[in-house]
C-alpha positions, 0 to 999 in steps of 0.5 A, a space after each residue: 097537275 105538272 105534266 112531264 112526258 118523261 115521267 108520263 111515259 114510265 106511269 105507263 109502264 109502271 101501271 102495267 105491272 100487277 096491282 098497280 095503278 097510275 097511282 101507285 106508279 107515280 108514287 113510286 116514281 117520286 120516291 126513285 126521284 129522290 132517293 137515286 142514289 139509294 134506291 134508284 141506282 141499285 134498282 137499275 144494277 139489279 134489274 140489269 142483272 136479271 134481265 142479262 142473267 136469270 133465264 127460264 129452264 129448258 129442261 123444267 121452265 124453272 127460273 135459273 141463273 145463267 151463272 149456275 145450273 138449276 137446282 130444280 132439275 138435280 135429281 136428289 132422294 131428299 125430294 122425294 122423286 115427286 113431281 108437281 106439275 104447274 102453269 106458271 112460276 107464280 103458281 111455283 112461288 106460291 106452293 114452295 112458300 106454303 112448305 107443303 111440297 118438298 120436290 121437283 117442280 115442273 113449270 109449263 109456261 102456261 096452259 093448253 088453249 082449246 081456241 089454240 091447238 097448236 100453243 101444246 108445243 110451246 108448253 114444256 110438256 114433252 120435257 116432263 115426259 122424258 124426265 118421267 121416263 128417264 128417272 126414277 119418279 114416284 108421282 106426278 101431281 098435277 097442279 093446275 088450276 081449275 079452270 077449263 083450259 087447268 083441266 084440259 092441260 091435267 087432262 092431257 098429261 095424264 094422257 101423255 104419260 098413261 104408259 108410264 107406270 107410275 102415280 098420277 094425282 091432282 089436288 083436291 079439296 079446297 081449290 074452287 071451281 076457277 081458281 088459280 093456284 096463286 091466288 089460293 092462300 096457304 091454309 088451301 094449298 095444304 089442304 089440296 096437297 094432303 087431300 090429293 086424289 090418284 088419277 086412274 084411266 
């Protein structure tokens, strides 16, 4: 087989990305090759465009434009003054497509490592606390994932926002014991939603 450094070293990169082998990268590089004005430029113009203007929430860990405020963070009636709570944008991306929460969405960057302590700072937690306090929420779901680190953060924000006086809950039935929340289909997702069961001390 042909060997070009050039295109070895972007196999490497490619193969990085999730579900996709050297494979799968390499045919995706002989389709940018010969289709570049097509395909290979716009995709240069847009991901230079994402990475200068899509940035992450301070304030819910939402994917935003650098153009416009997010529109997670908009307080409005029409959502309920709900609040799902989940690790990453993945886990956002999957319940929205499911339609079966209609609210804000919280997004932590991830979950509390009980090998590292001192990673609960980097996680958006004490942002959710003070839009609690700060406005008029319902409930707060707790959408982890149900591994021992999923538990341990829904733990810890149950904990965080005791005295706050509203609804905590977490999804129920039809997450496995270690699952992730993206990788659950819709029919479990609805499930776990409608099934969801209020936390008490």
């Amino acid at each position: 087989m042909q060997s070009i450094d050039e295109i070895e070293e972007l196999v490497k990169i490619i193969s990085k990305l999730p579900g996709l082998g050297p494979k799968s990268a390499r045919r995706i590089i002989l389709k940018l090759i010969n289709n570049k004005e097509k395909i290979h430029k716009p995709l240069i113009n847009s991901l230079a465009d994402v990475f200068k203007n899509i940035q992450r929430c301070n304030g819910c860990g939402a994917l935003s434009s650098s153009k416009s405020h997010c529109s997670n963070c908009k307080i409005e009636k029409k959502k309920n003054n709900k609040i799902c709570v989940v690790e990453t944008i993945s886990d956002q991306w999957s319940i929205e497509t499911s339609n079966v929460f209609n609210g804000y969405f919280h997004i932590l960057g991830g979950t509390i490592s009980l090998n590292k302590s001192e990673n609960k700072d980097s996680l958006l937690i004490n942002s959710l606390v003070e839009k609690v306090r700060n406005n008029s929420i319902d409930e707060v779901i707790l959408a982890t994932s149900s591994t021992v680190e999923g538990q341990t953060t829904a733990f810890y924000i149950q904990d965080a926002l005791k005295d706050s006086n509203i609804k905590i809950s977490r999804l129920a039935q039809g997450i496995p014991v270690g699952g992730e929340i993206e990788n659950l289909d819709d029919g479990t997702l609805i499930s776990a939603f409608k099934n969801r069961i209020e936390i008490n001390d």
